[in-house]
ROSE-4610 file (N, C-alpha, C; in Angstrom, 1 decimal, always signed):
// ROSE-4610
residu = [X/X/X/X/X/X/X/X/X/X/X/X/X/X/X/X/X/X/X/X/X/X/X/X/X/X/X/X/X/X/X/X/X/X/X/X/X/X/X/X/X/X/X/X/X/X/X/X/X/X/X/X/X/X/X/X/X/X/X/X/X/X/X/X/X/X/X/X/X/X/X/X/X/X/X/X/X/X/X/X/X/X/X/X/X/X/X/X/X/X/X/X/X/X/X/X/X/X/X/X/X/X/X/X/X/X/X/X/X/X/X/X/X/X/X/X/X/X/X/X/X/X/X/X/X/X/X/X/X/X/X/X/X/X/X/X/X/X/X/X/X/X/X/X/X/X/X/X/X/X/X/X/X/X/X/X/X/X/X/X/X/X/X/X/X/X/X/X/X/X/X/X/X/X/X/X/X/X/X/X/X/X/X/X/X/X/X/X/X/X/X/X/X/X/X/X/X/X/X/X/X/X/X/X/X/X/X/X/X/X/X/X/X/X/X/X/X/X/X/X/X/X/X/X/X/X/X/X/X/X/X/X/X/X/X/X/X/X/X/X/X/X/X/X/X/X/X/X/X/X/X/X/X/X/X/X/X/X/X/X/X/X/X/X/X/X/X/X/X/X/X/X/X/X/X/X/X/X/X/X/X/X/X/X/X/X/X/X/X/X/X/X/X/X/X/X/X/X/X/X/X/X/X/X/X/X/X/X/X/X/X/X/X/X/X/X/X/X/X/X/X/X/X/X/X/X/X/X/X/X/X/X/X/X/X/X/X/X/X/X/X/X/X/X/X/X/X/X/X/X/X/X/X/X/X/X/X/X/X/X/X/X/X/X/X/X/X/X/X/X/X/X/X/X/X/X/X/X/X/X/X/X/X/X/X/X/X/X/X/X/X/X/X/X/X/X/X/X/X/X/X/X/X/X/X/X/X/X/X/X/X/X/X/X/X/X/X/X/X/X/X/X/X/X/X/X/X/X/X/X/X/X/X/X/X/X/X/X/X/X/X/X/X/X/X/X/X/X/X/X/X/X/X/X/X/X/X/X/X/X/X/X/X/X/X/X/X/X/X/X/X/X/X/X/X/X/X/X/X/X/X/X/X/X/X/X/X/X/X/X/X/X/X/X/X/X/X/X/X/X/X/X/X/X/X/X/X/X/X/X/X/X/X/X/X/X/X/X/X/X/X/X/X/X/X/X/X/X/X/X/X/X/X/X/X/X/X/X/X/X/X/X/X/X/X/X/X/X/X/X/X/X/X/X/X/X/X/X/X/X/X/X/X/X/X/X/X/X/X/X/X/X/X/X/X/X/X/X/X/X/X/X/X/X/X/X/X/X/X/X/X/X/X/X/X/X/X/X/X/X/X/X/X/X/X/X/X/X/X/X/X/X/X/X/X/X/X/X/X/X/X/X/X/X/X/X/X/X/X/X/X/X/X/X/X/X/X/X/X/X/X/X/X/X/X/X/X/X/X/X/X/X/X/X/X/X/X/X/X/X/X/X/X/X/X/X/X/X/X]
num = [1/1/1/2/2/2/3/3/3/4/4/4/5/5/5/6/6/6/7/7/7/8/8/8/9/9/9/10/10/10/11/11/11/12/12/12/13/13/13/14/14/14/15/15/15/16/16/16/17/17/17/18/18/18/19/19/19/20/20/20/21/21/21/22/22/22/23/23/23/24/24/24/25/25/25/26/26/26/27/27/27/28/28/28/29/29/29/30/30/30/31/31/31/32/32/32/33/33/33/34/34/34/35/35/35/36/36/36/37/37/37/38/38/38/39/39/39/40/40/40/41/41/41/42/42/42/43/43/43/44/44/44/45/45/45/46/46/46/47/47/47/48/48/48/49/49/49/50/50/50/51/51/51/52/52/52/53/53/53/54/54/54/55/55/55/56/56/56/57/57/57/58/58/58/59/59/59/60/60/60/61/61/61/62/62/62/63/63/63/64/64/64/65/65/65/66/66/66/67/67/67/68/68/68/69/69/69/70/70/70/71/71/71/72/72/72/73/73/73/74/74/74/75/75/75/76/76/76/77/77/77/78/78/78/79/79/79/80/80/80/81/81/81/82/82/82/83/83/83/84/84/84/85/85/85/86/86/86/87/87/87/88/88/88/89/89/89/90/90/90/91/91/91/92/92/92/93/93/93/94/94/94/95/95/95/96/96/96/97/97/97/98/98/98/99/99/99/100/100/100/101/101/101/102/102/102/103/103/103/104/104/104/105/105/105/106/106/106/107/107/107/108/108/108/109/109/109/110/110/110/111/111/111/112/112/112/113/113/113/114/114/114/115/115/115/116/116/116/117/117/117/118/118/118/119/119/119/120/120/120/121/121/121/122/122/122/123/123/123/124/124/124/125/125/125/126/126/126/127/127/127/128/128/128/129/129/129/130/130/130/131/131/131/132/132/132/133/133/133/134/134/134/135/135/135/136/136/136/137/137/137/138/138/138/139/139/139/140/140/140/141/141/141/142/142/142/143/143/143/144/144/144/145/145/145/146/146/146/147/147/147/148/148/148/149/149/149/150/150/150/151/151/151/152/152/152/153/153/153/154/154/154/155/155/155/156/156/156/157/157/157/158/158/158/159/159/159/160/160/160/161/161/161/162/162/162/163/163/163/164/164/164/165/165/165/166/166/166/167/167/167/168/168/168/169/169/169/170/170/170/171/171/171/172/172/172/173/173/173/174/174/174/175/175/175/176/176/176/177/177/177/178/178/178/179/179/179/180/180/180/181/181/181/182/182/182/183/183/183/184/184/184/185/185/185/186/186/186/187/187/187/188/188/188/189/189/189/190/190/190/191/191/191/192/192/192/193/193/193/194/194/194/195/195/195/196/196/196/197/197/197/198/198/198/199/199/199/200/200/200/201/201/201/202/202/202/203/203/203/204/204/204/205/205/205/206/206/206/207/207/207/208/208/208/209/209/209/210/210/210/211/211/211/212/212/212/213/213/213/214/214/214/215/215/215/216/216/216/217/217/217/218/218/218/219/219/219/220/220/220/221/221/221/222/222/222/223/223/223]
x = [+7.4/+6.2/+6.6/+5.7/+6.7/+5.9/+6.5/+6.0/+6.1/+5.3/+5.2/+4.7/+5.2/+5.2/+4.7/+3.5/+3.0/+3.1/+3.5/+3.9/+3.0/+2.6/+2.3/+3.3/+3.2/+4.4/+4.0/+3.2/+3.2/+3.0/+3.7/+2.9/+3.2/+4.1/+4.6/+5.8/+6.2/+8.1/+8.4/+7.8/+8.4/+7.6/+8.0/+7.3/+7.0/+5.6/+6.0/+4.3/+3.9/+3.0/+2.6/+4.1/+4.1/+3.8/+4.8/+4.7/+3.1/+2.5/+1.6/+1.0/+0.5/-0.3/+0.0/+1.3/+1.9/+0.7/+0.8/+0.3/-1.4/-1.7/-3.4/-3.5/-3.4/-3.2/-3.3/-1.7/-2.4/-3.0/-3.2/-4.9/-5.8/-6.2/-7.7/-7.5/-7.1/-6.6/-6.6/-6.5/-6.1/-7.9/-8.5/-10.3/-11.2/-10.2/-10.9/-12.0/-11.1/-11.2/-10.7/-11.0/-10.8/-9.6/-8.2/-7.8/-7.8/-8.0/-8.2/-7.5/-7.4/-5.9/-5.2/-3.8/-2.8/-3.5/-3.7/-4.2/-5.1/-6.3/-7.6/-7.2/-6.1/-6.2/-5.4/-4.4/-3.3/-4.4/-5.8/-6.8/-6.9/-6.8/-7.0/-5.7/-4.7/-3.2/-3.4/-2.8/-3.4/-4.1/-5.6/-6.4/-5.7/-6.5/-5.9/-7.0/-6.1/-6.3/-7.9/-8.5/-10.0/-10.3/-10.1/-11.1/-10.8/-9.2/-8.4/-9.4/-9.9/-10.2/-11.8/-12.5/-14.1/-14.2/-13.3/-13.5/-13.3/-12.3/-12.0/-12.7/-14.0/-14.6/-16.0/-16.8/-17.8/-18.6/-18.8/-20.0/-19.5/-18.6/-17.9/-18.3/-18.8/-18.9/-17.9/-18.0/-17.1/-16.0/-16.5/-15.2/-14.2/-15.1/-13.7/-13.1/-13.5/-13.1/-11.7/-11.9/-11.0/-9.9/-10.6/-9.6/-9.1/-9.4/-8.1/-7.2/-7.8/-6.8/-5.3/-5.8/-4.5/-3.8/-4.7/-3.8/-3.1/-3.3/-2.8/-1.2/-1.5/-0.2/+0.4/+0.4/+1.3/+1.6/+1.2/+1.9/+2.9/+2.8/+3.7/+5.0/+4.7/+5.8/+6.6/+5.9/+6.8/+7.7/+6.7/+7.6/+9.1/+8.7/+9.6/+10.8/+10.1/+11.3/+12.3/+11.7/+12.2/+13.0/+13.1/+14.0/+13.0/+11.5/+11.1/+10.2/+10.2/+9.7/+10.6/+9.5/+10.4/+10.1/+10.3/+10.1/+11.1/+11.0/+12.3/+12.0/+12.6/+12.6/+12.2/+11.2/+10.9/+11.6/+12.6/+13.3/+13.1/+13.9/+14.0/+13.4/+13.1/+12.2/+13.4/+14.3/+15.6/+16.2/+16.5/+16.6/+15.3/+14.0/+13.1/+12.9/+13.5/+13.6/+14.3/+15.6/+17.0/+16.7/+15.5/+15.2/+14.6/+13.5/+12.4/+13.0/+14.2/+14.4/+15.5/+16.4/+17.2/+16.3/+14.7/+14.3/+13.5/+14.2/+13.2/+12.3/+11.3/+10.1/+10.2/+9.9/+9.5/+9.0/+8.7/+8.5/+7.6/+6.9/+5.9/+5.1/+5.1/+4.1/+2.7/+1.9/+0.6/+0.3/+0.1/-0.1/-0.7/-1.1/-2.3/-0.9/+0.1/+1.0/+1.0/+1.2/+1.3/+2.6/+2.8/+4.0/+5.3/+5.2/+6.2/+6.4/+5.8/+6.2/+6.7/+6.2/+6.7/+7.7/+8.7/+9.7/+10.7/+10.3/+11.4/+11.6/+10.4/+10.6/+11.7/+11.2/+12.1/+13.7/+14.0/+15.0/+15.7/+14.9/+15.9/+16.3/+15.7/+16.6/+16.5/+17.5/+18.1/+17.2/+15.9/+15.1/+14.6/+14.6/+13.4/+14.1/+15.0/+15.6/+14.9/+14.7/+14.3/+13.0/+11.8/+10.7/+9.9/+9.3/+8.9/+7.8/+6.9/+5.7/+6.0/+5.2/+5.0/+3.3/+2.4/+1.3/+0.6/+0.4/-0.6/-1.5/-2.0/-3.3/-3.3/-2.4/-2.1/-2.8/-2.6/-3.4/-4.8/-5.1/-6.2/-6.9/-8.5/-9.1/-7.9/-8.5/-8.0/-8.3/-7.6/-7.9/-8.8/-10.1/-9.5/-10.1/-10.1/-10.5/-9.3/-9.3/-8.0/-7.6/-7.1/-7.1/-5.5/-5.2/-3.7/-3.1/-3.3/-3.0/-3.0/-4.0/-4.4/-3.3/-3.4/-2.0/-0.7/-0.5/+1.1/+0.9/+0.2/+0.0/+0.5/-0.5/-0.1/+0.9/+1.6/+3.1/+3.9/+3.6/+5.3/+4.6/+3.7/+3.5/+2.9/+2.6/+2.4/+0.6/+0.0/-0.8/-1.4/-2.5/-3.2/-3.1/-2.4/-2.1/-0.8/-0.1/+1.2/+1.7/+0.8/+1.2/+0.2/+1.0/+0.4/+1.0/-0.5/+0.4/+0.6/+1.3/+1.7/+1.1/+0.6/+0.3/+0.0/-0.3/-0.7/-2.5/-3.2/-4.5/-5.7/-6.3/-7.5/-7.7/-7.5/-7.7/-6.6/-5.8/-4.5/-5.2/-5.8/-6.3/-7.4/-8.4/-9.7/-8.9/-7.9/-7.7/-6.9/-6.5/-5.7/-6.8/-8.0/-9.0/-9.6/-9.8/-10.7/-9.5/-8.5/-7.7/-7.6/-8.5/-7.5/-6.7/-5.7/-4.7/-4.3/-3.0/-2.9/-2.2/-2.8/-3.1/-2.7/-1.1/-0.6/-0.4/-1.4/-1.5/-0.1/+0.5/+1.8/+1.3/+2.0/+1.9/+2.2/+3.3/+3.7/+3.2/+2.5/+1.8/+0.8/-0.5/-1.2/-2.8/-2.9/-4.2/-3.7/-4.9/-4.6/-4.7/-4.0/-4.3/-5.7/-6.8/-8.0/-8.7/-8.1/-8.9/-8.1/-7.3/-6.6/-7.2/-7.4/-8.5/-9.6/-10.0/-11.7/-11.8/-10.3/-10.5/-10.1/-9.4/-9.6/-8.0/-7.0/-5.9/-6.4/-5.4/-5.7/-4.1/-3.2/-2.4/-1.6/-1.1/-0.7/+0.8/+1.6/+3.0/+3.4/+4.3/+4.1/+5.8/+6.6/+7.9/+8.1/+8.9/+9.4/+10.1/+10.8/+11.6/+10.5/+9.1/+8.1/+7.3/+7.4/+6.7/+7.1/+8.7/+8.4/+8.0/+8.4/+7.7/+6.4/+5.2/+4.0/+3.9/+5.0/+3.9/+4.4/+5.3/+5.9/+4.9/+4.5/+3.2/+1.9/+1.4/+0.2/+0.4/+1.3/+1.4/+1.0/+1.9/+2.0/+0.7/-0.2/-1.5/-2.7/-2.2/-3.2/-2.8/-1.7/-0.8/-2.0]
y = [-5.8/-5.7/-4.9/-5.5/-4.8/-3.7/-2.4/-1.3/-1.0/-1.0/-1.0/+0.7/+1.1/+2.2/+2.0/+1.7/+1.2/+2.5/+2.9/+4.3/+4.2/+4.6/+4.8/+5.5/+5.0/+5.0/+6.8/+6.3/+7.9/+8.6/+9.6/+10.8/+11.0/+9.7/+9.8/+9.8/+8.9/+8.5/+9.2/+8.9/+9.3/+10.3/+11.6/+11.9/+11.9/+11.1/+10.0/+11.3/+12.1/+12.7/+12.6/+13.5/+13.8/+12.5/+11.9/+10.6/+9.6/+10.0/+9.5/+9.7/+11.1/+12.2/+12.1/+12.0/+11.8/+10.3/+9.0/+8.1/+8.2/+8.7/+9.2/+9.7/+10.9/+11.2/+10.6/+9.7/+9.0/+7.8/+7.4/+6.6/+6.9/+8.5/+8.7/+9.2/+10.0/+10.5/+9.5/+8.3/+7.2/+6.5/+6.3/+6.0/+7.4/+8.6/+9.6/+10.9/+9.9/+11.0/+11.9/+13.4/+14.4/+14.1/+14.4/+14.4/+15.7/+15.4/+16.6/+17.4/+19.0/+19.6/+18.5/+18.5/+17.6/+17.9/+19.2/+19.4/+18.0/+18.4/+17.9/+16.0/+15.5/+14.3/+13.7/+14.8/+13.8/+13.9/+13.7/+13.7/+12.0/+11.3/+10.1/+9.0/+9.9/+8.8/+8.2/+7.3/+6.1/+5.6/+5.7/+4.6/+3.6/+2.4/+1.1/+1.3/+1.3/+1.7/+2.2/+0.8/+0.8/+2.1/+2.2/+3.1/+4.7/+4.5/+5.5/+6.1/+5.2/+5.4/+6.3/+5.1/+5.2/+6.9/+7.1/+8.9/+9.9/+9.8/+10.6/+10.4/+9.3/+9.0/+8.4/+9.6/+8.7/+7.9/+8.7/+7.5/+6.5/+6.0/+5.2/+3.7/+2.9/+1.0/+0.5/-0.4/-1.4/-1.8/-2.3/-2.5/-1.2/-0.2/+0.9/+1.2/+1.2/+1.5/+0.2/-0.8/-2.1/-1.7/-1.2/-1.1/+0.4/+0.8/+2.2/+2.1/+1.3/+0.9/+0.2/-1.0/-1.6/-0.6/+0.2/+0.9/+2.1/+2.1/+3.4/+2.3/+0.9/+0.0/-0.3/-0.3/-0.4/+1.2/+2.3/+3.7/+3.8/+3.3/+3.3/+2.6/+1.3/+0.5/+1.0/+1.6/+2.5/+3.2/+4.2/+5.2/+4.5/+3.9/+2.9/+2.5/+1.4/+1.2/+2.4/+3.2/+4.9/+5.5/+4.5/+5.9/+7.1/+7.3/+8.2/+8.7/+7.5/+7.4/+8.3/+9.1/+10.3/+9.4/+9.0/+8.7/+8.9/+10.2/+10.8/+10.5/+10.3/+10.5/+11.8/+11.9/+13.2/+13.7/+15.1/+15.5/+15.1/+13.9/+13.5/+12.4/+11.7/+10.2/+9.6/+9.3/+8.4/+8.6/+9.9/+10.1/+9.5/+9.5/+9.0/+8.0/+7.2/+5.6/+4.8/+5.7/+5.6/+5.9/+6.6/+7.1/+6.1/+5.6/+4.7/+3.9/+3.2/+1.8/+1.7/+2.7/+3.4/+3.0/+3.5/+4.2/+2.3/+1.0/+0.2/-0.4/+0.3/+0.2/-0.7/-1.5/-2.4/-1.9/-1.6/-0.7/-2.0/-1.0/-1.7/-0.8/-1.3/-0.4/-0.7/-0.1/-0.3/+0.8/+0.3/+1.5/+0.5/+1.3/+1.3/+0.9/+0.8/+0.5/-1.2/-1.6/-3.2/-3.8/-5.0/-5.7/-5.0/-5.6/-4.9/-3.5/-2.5/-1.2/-0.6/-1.5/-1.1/-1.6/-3.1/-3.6/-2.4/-2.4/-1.4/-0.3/+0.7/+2.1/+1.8/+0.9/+0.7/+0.3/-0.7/-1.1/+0.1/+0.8/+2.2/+2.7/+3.2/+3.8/+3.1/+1.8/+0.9/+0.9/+0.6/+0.4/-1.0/-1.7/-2.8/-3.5/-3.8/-4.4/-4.0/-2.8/-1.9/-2.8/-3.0/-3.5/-4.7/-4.9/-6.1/-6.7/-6.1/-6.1/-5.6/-5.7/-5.3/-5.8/-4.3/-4.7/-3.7/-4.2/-3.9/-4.0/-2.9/-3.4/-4.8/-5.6/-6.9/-7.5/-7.4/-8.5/-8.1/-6.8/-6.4/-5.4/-5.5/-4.2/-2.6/-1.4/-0.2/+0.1/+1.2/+2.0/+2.9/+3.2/+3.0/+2.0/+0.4/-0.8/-0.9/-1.4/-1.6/-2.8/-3.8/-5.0/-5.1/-3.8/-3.6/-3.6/-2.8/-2.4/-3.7/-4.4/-5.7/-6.8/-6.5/-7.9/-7.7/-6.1/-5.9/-6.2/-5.9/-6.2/-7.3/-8.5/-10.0/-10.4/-9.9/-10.2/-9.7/-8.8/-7.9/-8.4/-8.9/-9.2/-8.4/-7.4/-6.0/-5.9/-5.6/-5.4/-3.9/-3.4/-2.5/-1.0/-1.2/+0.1/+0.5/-1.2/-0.4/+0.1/+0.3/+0.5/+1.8/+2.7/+3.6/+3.6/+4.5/+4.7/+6.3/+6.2/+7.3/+7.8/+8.5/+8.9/+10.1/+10.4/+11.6/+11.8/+10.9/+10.8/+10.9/+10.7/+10.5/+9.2/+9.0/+6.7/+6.3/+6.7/+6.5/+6.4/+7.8/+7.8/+7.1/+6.4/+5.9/+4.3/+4.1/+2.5/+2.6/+3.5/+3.2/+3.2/+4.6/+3.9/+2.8/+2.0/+1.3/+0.0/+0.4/-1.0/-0.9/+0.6/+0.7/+1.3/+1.6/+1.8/+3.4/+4.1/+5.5/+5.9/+7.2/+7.8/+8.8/+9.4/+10.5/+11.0/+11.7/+12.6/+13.1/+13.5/+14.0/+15.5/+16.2/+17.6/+17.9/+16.7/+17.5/+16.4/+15.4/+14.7/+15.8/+15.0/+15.1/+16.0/+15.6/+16.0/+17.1/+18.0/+19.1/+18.5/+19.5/+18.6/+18.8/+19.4/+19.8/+18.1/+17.8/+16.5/+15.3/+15.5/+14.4/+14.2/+15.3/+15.4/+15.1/+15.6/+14.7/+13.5/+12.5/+11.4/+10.8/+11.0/+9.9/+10.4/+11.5/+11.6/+12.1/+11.8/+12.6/+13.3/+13.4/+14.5/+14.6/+15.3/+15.8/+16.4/+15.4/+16.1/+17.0/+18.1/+18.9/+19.2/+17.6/+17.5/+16.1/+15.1/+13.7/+14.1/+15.0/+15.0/+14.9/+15.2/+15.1/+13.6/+13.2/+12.1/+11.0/+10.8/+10.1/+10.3/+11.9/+12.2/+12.0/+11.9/+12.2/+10.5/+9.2/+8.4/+7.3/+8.4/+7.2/+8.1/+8.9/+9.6/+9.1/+8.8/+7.5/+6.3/+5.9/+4.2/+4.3/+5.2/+5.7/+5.4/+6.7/+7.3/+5.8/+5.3/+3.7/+2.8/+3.1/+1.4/+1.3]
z = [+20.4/+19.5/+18.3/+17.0/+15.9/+15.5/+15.2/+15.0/+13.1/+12.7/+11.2/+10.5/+9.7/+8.6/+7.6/+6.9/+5.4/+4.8/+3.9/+2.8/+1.5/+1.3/+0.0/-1.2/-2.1/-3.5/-4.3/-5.0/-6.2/-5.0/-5.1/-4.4/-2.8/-2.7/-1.1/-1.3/-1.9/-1.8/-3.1/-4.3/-5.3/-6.1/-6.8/-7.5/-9.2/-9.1/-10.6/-11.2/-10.7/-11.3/-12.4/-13.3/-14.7/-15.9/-15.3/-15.5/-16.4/-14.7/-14.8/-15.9/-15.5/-16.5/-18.1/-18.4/-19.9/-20.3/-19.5/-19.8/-19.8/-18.6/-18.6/-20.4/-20.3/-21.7/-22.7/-23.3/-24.1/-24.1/-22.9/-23.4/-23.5/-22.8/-23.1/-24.0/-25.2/-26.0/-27.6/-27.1/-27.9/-28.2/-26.9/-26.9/-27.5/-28.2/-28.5/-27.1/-25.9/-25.0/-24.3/-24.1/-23.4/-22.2/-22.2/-21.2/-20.7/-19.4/-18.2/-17.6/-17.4/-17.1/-16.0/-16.2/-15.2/-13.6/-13.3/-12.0/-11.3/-12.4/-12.1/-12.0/-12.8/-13.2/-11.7/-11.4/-10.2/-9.2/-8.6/-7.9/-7.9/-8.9/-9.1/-9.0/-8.9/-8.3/-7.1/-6.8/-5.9/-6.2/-6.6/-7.0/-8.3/-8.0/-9.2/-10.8/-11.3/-12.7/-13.1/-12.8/-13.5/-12.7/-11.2/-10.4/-11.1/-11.6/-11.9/-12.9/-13.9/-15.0/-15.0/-14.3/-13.5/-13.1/-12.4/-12.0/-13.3/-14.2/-14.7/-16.0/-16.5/-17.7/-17.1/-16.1/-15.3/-16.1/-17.3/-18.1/-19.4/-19.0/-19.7/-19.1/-20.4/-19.7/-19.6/-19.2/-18.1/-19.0/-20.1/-21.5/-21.7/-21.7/-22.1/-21.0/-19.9/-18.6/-18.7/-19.2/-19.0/-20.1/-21.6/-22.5/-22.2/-21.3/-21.0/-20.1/-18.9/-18.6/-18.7/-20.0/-20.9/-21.6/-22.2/-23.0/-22.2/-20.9/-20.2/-19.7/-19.4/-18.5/-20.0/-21.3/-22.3/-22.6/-22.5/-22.5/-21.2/-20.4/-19.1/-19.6/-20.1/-20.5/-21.5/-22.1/-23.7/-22.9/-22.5/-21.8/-20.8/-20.1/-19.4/-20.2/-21.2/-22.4/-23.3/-23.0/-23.6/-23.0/-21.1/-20.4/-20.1/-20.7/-20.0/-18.6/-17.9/-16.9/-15.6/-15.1/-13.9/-13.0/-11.6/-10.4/-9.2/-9.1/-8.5/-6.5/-6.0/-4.3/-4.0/-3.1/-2.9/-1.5/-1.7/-0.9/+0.6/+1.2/+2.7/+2.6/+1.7/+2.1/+2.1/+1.5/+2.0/+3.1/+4.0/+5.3/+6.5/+5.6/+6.8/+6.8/+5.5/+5.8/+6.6/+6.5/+7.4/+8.8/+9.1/+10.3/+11.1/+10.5/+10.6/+11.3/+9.8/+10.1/+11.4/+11.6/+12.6/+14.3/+14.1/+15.1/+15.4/+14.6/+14.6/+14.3/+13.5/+12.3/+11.7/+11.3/+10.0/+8.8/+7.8/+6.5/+5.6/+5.0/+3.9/+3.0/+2.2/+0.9/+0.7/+0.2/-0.5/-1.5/-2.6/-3.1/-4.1/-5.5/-6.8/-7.9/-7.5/-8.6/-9.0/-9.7/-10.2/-9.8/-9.5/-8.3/-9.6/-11.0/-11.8/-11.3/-11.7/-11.5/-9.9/-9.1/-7.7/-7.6/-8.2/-7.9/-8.6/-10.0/-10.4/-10.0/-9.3/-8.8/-7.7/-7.1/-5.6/-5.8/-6.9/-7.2/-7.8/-8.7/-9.0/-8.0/-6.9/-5.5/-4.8/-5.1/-3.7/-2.7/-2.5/-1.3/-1.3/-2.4/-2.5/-0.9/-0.6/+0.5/+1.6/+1.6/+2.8/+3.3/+2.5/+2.4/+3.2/+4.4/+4.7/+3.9/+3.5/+3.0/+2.2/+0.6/-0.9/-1.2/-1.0/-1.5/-2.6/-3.4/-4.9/-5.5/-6.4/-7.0/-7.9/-7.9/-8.7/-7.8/-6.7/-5.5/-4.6/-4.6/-3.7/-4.8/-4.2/-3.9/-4.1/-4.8/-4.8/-3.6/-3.0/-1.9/-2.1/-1.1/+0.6/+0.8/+0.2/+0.4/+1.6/+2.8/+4.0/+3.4/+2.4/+2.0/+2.4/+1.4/+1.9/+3.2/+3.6/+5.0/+5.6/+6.3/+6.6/+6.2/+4.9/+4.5/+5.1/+4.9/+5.4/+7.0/+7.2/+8.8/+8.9/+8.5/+8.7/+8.4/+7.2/+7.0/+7.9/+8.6/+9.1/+10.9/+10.6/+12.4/+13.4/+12.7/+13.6/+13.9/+15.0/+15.6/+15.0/+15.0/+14.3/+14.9/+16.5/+17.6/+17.5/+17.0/+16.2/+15.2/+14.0/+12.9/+12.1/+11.3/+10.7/+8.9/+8.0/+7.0/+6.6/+6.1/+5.6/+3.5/+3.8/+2.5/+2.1/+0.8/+0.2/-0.5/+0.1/-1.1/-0.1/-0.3/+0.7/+0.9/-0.5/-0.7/+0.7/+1.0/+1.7/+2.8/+3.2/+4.8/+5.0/+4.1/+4.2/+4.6/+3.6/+3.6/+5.3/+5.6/+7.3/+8.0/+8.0/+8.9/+9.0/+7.7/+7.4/+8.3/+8.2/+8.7/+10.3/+10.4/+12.5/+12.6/+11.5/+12.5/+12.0/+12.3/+12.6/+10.6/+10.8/+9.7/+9.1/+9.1/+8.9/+7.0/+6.6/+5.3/+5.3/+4.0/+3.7/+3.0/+3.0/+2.6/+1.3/+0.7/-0.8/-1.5/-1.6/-2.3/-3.3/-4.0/-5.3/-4.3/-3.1/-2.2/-1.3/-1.2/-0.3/+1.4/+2.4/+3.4/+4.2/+3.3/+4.1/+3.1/+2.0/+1.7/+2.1/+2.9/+4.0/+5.0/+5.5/+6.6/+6.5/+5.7/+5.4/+5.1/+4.7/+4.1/+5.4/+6.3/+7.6/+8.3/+7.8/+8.1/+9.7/+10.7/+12.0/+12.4/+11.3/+11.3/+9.5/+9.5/+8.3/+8.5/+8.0/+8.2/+6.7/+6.9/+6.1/+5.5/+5.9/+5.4/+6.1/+5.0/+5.4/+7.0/+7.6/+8.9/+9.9/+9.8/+11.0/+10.8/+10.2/+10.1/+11.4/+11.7/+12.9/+14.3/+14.2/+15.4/+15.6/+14.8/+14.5/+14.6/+13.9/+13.9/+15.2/+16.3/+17.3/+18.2/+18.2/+19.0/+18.9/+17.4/+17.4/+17.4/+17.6/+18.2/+19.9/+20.1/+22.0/+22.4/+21.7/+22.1/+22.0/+20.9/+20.4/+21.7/+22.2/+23.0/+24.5]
C-alpha cells in the first residue's frame, strides 16, 4: 500500500519569505497601498494569490484584489529575471527527503505557488524528480480547500489512512483535515505552533529529522 508525504513549498522546504515580502510590497505599494510589517504579512504565505491579497487589503473589490495579484506574479518574475529570488532549503529537508523516500514514501507537493514557480524552485535543488504529485494554485481552490491533497492522493495511489502533509500554515493543516488524512505542522515555517494547532495540525515537528517518526506513527495509528 502506498504511503504518501504531501509537503508544502514556502515555508516548509524552502525559505522564500523575504522574497515573498519584497514582491507583496511592491504591489501593494504600486495600487498606493500600505504594505504591512514583513511579520504581519508572512501570515498570508500559502494562501493563492487573490486570498493572499483578500486578507491583507480586506476592503478592497474584486478588480484590485485581481490587479494586485498580477502585479505582485510580474514583481516575482522581475525579481526572478534579476537573480533576486531567495528560495533556500531549509536546514534537513534534503536529508528528510532522502529519508522518506529511503523509508518508501511516495512525495508530493501542494502548495499556493503557480506550476511555473514550483517547477523552478524544485529544479533549482534537484528535487523536481523526487516528486510524484505536483499540485497548485494554477489548478485548484487555495488552501485549506483539500482539492490538493485529494488530487495528489489520486495520482500517487495512496488511500487517506496512508498519507499525511506536512506544513507550516494553518491553510496546510485545514486542507489535510479537510482531506482525512494525517497532519504534522512544522516548527520553523511563517505560523506559530499554537496556530497549527488550532488549524487542524495533531502534531508539530519542531525539526525536518522528526517528521518521519511522527508521520510513520500516523499512518500506523489511522491503518
Amino acid at each position: 500500500m502506498t504511503r504518501l508525504a504531501i509537503f508544502d513549498c514556502d515555508g516548509t522546504l524552502v525559505d522564500s519569505g523575504a522574497t515573498i515580502y519584497t514582491a507583496l510590497k511592491t504591489s501593494l505599494e504600486a495600487h498606493g497601498r500600505a504594505a504591512p510589517p514583513a511579520r504581519e504579512a508572512r501570515r498570508v504565505v500559502g494562501l493563492s494569490l487573490f486570498e493572499a491579497m483578500a486578507m491583507l487589503v480586506p476592503d478592497a473589490a474584486g478588480n484590485e484584489l485581481e490587479a494586485l495579484a498580477e502585479t505582485y506574479r510580474l514583481a516575482f518574475q522581475r525579481l526572478r529575471l534579476a537573480g533576486e529570488v531567495e528560495e533556500p532549503l531549509f536546514d534537513g529537508i534534503a536529508e528528510l527527503i532522502e529519508a522518506l523516500a529511503g523509508d518508501g514514501w511516495a512525495l508530493a507537493v501542494a502548495t499556493g505557488k503557480s506550476d511555473r514557480g514550483l517547477r523552478h524552485c524544485l529544479e533549482t535543488h534537484g528535487l523536481h524528480g523526487r516528486f510524484v504529485s505536483l499540485q497548485t494554485a494554477d489548478s485548484h481552490p487555495s488552501k485549506p480547500h483539500p482539492a490538493m491533497a485529494l488530487a495528489a492522493m489520486a495520482e500517487a495511489g495512496a488511500e487517506a489512512a496512508q498519507t499525511v502533509m506536512i506544513g507550516d500554515t494553518a491553510w496546510d493543516m485545514g486542507c489535510a483535515r479537510g482531506a482525512g488524512i494525517g497532519a504534522i505542522g512544522v516548527g520553523w515555517g511563517y505560523h506559530e505552533a499554537d496556530e497549527l494547532l488550532a488549524g487542524g495540525a495533531q502534531v508539530v515537528a519542531e525539526e525536518p529529522a522528526d517528521v518521519l517518526g511522527l508521520a510513520r506513527t500516523l499512518v500506523r495509528r489511522a491503518a
